[in-house]
Each structure stands twice: as C-alpha cells, then as structure tokens.
FITI-41420 format. One line per 8 residues: their letters; for each residue x, y, z of N, C-alpha, C. Coordinates in nm, 3 decimals. Layout:
BEGIN
a> X/Y/Z/X/Y/Z/X/Y/Z  ...
This chain:
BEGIN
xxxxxxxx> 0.093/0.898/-2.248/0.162/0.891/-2.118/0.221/0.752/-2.098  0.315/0.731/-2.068/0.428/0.639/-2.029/0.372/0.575/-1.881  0.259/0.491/-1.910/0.227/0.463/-1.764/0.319/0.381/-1.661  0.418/0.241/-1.757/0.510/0.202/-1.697/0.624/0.281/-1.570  0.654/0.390/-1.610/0.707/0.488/-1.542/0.638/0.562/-1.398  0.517/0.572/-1.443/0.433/0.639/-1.292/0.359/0.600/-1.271  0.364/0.454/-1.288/0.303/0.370/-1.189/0.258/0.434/-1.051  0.162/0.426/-0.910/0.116/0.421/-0.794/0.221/0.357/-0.709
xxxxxxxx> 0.296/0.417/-0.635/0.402/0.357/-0.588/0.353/0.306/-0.416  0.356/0.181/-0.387/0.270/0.138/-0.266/0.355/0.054/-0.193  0.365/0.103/-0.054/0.451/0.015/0.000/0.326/-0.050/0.095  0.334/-0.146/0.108/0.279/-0.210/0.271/0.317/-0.251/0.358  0.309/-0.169/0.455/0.407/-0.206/0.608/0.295/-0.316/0.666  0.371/-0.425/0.732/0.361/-0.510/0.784/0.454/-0.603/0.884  0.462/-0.681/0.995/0.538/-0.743/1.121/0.603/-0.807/1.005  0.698/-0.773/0.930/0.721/-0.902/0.917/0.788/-1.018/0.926
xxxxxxxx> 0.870/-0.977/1.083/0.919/-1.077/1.129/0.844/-1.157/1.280  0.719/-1.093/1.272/0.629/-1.156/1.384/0.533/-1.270/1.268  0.463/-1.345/1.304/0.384/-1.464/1.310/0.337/-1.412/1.210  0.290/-1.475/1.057/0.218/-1.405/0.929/0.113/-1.380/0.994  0.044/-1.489/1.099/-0.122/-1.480/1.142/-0.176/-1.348/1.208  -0.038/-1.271/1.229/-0.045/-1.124/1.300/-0.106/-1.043/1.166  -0.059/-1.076/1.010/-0.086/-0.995/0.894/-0.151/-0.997/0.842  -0.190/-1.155/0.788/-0.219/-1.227/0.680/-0.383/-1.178/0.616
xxxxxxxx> -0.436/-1.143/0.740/-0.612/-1.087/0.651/-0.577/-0.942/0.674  -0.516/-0.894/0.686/-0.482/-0.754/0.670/-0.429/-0.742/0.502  -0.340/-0.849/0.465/-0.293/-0.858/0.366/-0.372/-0.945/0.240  -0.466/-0.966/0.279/-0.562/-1.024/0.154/-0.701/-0.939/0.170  -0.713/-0.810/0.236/-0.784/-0.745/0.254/-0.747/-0.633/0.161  -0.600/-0.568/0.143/-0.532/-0.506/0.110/-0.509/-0.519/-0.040  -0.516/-0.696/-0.138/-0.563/-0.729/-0.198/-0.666/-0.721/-0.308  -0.725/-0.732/-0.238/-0.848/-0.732/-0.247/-0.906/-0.648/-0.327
xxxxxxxx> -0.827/-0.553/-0.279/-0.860/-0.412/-0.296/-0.783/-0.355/-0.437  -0.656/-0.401/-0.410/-0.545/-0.334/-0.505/-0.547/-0.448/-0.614  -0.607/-0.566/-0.645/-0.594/-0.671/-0.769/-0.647/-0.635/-0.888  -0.741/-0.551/-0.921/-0.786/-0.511/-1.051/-0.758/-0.448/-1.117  -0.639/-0.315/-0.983/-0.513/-0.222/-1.085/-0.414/-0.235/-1.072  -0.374/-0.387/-1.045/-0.221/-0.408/-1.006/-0.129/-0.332/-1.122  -0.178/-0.353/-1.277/-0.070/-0.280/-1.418/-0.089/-0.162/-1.349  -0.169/-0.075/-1.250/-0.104/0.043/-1.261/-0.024/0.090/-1.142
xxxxxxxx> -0.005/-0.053/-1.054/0.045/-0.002/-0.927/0.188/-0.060/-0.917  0.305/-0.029/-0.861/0.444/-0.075/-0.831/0.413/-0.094/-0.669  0.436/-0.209/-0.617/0.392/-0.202/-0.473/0.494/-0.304/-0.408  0.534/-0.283/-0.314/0.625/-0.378/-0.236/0.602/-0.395/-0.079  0.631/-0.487/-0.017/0.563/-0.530/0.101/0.734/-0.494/0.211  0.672/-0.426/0.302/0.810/-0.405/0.398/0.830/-0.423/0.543  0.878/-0.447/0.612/0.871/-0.451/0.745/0.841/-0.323/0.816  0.723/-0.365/0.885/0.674/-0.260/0.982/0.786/-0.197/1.115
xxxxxxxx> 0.846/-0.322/1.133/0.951/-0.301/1.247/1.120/-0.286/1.171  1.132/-0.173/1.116/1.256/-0.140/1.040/1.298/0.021/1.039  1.422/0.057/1.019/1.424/0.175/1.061/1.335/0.296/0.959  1.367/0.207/0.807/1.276/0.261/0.754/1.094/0.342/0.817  1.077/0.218/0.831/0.918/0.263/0.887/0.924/0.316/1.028  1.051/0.346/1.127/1.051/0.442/1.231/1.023/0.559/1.162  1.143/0.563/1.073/1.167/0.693/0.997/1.064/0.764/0.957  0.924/0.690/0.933/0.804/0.755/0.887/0.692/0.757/0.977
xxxxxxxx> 0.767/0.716/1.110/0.673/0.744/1.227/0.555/0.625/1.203  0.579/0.507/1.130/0.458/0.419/1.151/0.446/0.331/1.264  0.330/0.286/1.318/0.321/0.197/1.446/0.220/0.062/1.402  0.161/0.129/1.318/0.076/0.002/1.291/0.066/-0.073/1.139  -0.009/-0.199/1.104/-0.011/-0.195/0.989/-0.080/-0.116/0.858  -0.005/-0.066/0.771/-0.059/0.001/0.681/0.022/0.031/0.523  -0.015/0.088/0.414/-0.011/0.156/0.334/0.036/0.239/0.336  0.123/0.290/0.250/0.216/0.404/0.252/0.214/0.439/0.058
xxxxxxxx> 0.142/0.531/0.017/0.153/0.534/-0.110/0.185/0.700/-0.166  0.284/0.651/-0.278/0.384/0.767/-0.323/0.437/0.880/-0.185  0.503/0.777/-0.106/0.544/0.807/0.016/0.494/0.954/0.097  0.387/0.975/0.039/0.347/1.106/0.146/0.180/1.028/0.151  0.111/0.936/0.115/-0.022/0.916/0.168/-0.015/0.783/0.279  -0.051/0.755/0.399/-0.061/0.684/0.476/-0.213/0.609/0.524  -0.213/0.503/0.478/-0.344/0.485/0.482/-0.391/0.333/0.584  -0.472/0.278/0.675/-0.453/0.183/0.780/-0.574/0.080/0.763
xxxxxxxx> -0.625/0.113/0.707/-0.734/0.018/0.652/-0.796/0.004/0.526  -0.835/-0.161/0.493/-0.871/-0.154/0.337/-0.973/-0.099/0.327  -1.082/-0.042/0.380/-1.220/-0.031/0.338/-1.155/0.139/0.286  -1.051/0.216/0.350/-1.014/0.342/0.326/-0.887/0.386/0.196  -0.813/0.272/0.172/-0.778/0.238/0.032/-0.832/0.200/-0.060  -0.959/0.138/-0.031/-1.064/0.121/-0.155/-1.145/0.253/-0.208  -1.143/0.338/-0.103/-1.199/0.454/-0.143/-1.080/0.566/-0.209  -0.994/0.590/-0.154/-0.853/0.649/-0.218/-0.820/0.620/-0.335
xxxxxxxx> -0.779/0.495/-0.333/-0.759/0.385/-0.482/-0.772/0.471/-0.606  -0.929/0.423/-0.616/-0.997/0.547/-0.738/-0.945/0.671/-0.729  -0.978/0.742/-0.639/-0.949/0.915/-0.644/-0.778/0.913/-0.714  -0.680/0.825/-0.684/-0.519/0.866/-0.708/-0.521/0.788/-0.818  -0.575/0.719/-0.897/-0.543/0.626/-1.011/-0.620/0.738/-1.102  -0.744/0.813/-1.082/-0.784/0.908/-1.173/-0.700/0.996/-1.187  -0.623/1.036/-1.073/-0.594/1.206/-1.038/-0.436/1.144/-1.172  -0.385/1.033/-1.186/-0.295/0.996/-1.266/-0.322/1.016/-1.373
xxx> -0.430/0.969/-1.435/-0.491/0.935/-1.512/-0.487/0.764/-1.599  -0.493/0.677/-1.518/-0.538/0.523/-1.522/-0.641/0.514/-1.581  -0.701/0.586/-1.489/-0.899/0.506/-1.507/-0.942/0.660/-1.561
C-alpha cells in the first residue's frame, strides 16, 4: 500500500486571527497527540472563522479528519487516532 497517498487527512480549526493565547494549548494538546504518527498524517491548520469552516457548521475549536470526522478535544483524538490509523492500516 502506497501510504504516501492516504495519508489521515486532518485539518485543525482554530481563531486564527484572534490572540494565539485563545489556541495555543489547544494546539500543543492536539500535538501531543498526533506527533508519533505525523508519516501517517497530512494535516493543516485553518481558520476557525472562514467560510470554509461556516460551511461545516463549526463553532468551536477542533479537528476535522478526512472531512466527515469532527472531533473537539485531545483526550477524544487520542482515542480515535488509533481506531482510523488501524482501520487504514498504519499501525
């Protein structure tokens, strides 16, 4: 399998034109979490306040992965994580 190609596709919504201090342990929480499978993840960081993220009905900060999972906290992407990197077959 061609893992380069289907990579975990992860966006993270975040302010990010409000104060980083609004994000910033949201975003090393998020981290945290995602650093040990970064080779298997494609992830990009986006503004929470964009039409994009109207478009997907988001309000708060969060995770958005292979654009149909929505996820708002790290302790609940640490548990996901595993389950979608197996269901790939990564790990």
């Amino acid at each position: 399998m061609d893992h380069s190609t289907s990579k975990l596709k992860m966006d993270i919504y975040v302010p990010l034109d409000a104060c980083p201090c609004e994000w910033d342990k949201f975003m090393n929480r998020i981290f945290q979490v995602i650093t040990p499978y970064l080779k298997y993840i494609d992830y990009d960081t986006k503004n929470l306040n964009s039409d994009e993220a109207r478009n997907l009905n988001l309000h708060n900060k969060c995770i958005v992965i292979d654009r149909r999972i929505i996820i708002t906290a790290s302790y609940l992407l640490k548990k996901e994580l595993q389950n979608l990197l197996k269901e790939k077959g990564f790990i």
